[in-house]
C-alpha positions, -999 to 999 in steps of 0.1 A, spaced: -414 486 -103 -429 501 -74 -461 489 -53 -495 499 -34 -497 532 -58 -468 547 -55 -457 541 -92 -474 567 -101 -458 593 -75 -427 583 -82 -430 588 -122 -443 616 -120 -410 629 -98 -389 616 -130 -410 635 -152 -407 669 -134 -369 663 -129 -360 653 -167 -387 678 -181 -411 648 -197 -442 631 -192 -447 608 -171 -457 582 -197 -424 581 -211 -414 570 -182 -441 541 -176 -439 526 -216 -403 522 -210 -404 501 -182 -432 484 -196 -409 478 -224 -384 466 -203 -405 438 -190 -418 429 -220 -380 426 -231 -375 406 -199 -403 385 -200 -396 372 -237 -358 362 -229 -372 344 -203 -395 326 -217 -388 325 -251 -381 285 -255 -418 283 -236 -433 304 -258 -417 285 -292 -439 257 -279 -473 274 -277 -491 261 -312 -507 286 -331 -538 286 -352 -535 285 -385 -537 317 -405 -565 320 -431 -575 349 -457 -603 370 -449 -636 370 -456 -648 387 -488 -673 420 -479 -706 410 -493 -715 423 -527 -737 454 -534 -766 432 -548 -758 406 -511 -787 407 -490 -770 432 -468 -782 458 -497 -804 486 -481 -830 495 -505 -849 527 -502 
């Protein structure tokens, strides 16, 4: 996309020429290089380990000691 600030001028001209925000405009090309990035580095990525996934915590009881009395 465009450089030094002038992103945001230039989405802003889309939006006033198609009638729509201006954000449309940015989340779709930050979709598009999100789309990009994972083609391009989706055998890199297949090789980052992940953490194993674990169930939550319980919430602590009513009679815990994070009881407030009064």
């Amino acid at each position: 996309m465009l450089q030094n600030g002038h992103e945001g001028n230039f989405l802003l001209g889309l939006g006033r020429c198609f009638h729509m925000e201006a954000d449309f405009w940015r989340n779709l090309q930050k979709i598009y290089d999100l789309d990009l990035s994972s083609r391009e580095l989706a055998s890199a990525v297949k090789n980052i380990p992940q953490r194993p996934t674990t169930p939550c915590a319980k919430e602590p009881s009513s009679s815990s000691q994070w009881s407030v009395s009064p």
